[in-house]
mmCIF file of the N, C-alpha and C atoms, coordinates in Angstrom:
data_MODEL
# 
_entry.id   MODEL 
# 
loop_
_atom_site.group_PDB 
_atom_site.id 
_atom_site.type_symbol 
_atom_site.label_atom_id 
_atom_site.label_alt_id 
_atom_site.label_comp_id 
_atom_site.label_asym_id 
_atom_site.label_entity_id 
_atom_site.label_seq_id 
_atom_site.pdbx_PDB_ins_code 
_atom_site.Cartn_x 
_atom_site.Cartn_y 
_atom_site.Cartn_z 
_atom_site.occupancy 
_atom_site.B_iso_or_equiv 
_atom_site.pdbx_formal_charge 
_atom_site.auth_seq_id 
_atom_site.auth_comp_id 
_atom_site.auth_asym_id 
_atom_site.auth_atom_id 
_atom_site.pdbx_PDB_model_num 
ATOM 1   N N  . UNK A 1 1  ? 91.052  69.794  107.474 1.00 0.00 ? 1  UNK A N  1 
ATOM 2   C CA . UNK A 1 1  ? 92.371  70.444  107.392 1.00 0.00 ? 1  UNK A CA 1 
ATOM 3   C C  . UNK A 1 1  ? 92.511  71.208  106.069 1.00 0.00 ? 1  UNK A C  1 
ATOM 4   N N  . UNK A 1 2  ? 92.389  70.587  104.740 1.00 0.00 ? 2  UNK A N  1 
ATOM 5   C CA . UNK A 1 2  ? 92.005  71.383  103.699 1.00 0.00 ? 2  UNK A CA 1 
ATOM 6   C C  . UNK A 1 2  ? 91.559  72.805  103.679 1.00 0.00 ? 2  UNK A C  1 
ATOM 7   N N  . UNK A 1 3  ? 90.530  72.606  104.203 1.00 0.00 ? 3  UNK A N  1 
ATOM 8   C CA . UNK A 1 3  ? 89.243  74.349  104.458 1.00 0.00 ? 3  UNK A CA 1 
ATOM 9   C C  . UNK A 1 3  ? 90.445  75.103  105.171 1.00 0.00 ? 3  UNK A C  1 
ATOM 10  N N  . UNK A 1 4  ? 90.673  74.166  106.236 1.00 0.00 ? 4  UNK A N  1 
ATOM 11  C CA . UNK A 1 4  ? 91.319  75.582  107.214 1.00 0.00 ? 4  UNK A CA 1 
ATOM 12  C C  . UNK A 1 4  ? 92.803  76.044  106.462 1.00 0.00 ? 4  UNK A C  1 
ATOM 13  N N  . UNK A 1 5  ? 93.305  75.329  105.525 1.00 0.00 ? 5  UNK A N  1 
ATOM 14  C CA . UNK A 1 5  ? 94.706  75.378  105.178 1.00 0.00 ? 5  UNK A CA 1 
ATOM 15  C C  . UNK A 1 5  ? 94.463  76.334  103.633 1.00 0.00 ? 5  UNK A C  1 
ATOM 16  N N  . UNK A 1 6  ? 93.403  76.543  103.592 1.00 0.00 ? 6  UNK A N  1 
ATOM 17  C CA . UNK A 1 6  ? 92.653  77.358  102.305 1.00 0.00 ? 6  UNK A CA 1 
ATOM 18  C C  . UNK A 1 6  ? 92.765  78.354  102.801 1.00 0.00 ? 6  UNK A C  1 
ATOM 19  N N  . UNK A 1 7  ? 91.666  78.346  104.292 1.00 0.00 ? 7  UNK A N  1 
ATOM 20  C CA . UNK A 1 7  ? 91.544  80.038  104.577 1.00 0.00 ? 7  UNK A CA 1 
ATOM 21  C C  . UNK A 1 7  ? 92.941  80.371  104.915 1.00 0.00 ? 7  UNK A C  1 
ATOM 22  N N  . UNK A 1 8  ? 93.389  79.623  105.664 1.00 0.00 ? 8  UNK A N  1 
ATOM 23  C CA . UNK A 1 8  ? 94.929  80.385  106.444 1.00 0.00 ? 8  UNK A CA 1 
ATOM 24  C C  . UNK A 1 8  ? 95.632  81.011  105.093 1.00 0.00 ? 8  UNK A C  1 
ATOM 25  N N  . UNK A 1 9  ? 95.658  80.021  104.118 1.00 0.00 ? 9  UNK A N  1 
ATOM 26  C CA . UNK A 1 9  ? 96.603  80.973  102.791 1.00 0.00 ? 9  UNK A CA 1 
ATOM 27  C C  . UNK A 1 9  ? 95.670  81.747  102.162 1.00 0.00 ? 9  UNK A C  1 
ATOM 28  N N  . UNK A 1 10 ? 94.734  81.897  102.254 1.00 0.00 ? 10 UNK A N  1 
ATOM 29  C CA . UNK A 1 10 ? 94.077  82.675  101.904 1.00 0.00 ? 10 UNK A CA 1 
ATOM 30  C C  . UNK A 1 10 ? 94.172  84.647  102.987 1.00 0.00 ? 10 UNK A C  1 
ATOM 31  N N  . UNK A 1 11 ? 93.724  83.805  103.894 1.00 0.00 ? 11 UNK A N  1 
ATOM 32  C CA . UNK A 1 11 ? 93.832  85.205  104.834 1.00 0.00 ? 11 UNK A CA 1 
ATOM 33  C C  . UNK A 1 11 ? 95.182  85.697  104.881 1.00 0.00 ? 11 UNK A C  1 
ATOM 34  N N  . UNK A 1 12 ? 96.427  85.078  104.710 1.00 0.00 ? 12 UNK A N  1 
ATOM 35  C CA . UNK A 1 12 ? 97.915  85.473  104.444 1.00 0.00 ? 12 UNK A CA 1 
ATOM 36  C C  . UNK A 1 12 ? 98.128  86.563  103.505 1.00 0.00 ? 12 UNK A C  1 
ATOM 37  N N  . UNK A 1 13 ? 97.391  85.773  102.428 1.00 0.00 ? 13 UNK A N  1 
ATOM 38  C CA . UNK A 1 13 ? 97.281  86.587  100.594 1.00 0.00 ? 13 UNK A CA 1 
ATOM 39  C C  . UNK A 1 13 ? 97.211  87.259  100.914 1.00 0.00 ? 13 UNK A C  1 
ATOM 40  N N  . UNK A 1 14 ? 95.492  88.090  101.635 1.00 0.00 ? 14 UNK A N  1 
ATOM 41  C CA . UNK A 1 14 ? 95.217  89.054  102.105 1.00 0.00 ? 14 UNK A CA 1 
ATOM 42  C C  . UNK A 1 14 ? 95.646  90.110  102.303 1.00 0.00 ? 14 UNK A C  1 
ATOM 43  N N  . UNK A 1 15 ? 96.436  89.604  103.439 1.00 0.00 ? 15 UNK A N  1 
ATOM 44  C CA . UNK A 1 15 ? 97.473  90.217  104.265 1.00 0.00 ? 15 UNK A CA 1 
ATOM 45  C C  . UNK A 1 15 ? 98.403  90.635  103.746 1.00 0.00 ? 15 UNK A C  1 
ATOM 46  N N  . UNK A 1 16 ? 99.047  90.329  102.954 1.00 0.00 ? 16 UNK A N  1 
ATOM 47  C CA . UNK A 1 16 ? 100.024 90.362  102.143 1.00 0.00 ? 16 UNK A CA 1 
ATOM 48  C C  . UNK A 1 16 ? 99.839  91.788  101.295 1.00 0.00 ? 16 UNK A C  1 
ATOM 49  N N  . UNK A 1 17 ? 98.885  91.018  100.546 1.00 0.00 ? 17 UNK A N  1 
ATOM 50  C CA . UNK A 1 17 ? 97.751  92.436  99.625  1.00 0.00 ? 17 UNK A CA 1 
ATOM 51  C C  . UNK A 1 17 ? 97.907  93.672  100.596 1.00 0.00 ? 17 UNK A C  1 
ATOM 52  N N  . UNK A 1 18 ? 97.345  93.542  101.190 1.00 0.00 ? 18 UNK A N  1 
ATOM 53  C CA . UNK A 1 18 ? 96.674  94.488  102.346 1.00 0.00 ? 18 UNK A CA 1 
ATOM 54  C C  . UNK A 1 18 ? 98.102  95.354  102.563 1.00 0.00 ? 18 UNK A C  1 
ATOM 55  N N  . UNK A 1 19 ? 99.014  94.424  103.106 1.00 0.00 ? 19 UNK A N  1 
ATOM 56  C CA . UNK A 1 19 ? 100.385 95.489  103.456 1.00 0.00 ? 19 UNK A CA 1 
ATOM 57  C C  . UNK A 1 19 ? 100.745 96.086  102.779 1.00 0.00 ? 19 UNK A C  1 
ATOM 58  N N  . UNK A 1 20 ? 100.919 95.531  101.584 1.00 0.00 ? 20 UNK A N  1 
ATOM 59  C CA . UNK A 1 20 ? 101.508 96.091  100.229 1.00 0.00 ? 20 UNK A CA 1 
ATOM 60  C C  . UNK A 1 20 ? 101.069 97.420  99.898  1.00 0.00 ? 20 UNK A C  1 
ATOM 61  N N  . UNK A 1 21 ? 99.378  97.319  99.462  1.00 0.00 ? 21 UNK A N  1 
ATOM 62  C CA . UNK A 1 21 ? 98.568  98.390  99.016  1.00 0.00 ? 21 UNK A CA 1 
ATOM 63  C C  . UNK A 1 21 ? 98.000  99.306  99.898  1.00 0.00 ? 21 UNK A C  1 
ATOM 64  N N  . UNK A 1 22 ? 97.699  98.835  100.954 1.00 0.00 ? 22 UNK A N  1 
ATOM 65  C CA . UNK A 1 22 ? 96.834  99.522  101.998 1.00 0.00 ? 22 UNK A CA 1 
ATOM 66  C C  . UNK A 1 22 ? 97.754  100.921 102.741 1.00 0.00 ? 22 UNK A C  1 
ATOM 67  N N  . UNK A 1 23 ? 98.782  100.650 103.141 1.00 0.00 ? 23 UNK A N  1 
ATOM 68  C CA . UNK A 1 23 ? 99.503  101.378 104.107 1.00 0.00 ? 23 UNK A CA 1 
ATOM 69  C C  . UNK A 1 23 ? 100.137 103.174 103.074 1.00 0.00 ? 23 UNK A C  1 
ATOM 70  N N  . UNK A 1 24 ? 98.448  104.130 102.504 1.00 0.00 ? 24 UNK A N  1 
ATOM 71  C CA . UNK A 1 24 ? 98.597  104.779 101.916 1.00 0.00 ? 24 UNK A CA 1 
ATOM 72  C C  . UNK A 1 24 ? 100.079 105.892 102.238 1.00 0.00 ? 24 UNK A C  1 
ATOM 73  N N  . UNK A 1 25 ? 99.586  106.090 103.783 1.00 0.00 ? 25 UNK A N  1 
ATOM 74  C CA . UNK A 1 25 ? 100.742 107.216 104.145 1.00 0.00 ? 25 UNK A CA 1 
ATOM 75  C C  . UNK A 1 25 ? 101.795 106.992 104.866 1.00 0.00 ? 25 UNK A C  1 
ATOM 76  N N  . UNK A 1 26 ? 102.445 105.906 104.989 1.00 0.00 ? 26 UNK A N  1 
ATOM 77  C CA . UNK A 1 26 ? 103.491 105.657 104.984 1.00 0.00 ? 26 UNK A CA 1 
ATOM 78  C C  . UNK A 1 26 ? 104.067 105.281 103.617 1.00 0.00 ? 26 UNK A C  1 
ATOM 79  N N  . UNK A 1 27 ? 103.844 104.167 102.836 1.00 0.00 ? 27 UNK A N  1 
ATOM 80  C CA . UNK A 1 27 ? 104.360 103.870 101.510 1.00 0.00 ? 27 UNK A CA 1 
ATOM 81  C C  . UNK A 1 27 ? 104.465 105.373 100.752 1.00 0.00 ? 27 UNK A C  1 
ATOM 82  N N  . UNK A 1 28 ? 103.139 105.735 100.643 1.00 0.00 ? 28 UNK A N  1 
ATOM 83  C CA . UNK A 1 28 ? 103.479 107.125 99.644  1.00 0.00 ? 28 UNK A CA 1 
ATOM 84  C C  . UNK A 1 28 ? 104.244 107.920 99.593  1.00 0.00 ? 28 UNK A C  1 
ATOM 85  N N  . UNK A 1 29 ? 104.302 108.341 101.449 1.00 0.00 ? 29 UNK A N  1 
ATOM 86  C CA . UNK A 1 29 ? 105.368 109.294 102.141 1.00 0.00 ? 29 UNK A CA 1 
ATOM 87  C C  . UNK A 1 29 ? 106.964 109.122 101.724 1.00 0.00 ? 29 UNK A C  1 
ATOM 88  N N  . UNK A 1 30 ? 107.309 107.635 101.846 1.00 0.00 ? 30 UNK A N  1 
ATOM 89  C CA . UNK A 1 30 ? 108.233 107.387 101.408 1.00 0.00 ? 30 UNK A CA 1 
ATOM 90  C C  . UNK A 1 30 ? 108.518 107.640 99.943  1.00 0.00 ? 30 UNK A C  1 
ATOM 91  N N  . UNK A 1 31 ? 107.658 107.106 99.405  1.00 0.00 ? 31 UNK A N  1 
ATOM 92  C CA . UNK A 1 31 ? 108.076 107.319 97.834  1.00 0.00 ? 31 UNK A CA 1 
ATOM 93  C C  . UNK A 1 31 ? 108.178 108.560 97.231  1.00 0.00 ? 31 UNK A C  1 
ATOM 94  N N  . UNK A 1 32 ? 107.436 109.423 97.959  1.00 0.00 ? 32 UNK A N  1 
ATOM 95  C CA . UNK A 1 32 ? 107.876 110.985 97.132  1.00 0.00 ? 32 UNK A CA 1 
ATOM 96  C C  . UNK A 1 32 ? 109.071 111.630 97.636  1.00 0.00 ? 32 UNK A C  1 
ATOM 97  N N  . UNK A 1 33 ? 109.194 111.022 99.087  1.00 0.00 ? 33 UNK A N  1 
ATOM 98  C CA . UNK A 1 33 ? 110.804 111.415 99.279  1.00 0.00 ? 33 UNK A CA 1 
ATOM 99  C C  . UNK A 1 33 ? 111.656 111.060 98.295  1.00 0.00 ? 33 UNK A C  1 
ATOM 100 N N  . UNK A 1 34 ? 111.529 109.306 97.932  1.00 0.00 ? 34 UNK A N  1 
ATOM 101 C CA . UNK A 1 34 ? 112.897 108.872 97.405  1.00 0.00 ? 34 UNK A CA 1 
ATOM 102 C C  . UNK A 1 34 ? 112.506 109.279 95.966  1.00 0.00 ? 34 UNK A C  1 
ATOM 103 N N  . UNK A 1 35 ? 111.441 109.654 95.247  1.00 0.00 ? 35 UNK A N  1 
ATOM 104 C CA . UNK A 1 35 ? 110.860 110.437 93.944  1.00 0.00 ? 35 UNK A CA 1 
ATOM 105 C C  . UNK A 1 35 ? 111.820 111.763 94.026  1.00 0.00 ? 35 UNK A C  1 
ATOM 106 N N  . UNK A 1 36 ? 111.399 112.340 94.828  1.00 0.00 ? 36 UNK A N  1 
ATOM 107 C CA . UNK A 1 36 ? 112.272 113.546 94.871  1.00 0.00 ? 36 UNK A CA 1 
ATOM 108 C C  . UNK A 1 36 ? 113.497 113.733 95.068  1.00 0.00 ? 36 UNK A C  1 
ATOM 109 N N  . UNK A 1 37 ? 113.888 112.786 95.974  1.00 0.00 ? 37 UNK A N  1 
ATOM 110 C CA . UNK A 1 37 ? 115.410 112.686 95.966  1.00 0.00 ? 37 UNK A CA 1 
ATOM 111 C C  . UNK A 1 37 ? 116.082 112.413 94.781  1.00 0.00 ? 37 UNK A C  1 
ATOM 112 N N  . UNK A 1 38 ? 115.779 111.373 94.121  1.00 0.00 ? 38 UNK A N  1 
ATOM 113 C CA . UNK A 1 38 ? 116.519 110.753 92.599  1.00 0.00 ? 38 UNK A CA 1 
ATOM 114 C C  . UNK A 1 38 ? 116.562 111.519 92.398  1.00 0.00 ? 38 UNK A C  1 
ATOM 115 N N  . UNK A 1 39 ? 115.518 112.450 91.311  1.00 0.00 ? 39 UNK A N  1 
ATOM 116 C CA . UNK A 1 39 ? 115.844 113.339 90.480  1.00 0.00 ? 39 UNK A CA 1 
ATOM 117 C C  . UNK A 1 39 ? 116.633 114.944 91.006  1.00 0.00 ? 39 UNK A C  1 
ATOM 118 N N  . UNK A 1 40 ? 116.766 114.961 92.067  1.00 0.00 ? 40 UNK A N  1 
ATOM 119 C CA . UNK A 1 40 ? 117.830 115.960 92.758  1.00 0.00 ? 40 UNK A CA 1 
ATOM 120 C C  . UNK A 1 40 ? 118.918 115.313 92.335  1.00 0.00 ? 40 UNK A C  1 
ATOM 121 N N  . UNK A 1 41 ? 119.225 113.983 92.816  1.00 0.00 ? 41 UNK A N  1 
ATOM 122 C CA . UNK A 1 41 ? 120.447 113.375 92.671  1.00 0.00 ? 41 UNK A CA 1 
ATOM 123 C C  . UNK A 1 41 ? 121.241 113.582 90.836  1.00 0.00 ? 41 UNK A C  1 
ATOM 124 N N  . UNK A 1 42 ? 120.258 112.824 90.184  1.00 0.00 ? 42 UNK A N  1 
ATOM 125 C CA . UNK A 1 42 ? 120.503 113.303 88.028  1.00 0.00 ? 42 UNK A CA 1 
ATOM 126 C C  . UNK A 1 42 ? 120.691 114.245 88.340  1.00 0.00 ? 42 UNK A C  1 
ATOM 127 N N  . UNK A 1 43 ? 120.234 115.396 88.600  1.00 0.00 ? 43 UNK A N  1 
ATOM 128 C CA . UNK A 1 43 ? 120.527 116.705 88.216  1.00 0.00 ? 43 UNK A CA 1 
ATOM 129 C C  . UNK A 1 43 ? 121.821 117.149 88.531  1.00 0.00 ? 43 UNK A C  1 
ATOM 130 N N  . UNK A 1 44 ? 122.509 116.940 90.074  1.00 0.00 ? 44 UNK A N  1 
ATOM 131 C CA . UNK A 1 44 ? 123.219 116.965 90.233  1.00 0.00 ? 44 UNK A CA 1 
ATOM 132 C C  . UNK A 1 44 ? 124.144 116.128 89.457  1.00 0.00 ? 44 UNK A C  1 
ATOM 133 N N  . UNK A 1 45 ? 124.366 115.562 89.160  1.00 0.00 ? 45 UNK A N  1 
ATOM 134 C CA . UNK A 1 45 ? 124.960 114.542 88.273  1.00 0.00 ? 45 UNK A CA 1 
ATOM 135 C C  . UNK A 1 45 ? 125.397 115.453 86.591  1.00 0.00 ? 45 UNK A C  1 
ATOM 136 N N  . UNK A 1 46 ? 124.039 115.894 86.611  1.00 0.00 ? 46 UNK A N  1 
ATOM 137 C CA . UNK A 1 46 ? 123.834 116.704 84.936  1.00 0.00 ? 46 UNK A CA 1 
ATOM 138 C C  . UNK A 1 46 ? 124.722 117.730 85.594  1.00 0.00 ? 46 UNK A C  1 
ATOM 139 N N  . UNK A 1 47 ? 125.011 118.826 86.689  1.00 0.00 ? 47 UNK A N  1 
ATOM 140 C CA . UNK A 1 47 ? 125.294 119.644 86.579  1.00 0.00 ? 47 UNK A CA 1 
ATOM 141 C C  . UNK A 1 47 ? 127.449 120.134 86.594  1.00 0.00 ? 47 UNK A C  1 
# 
């Protein structure tokens, strides 16, 4: 039970990892939207 209760949190981690970092073009996609949006938003703000 040990071994298998290793890999299972282990392969989770993984997974975890994996979602986080892996999913280049969606995560990125998003972030240069909301990148670009903020600083539209300050500006407007500045103006």
């Amino acid at each position: 039970m040990d071994g298998l209760d290793k890999i299972t949190l282990a392969l989770m981690v993984l997974l975890v990892v994996v979602a986080l970092l892996f999913p280049l073009s969606g995560s990125r996609g998003d972030g240069r939207k909301d990148g670009d949006g903020a600083p539209a938003k300050d500006r407007k703000r500045h103006r």
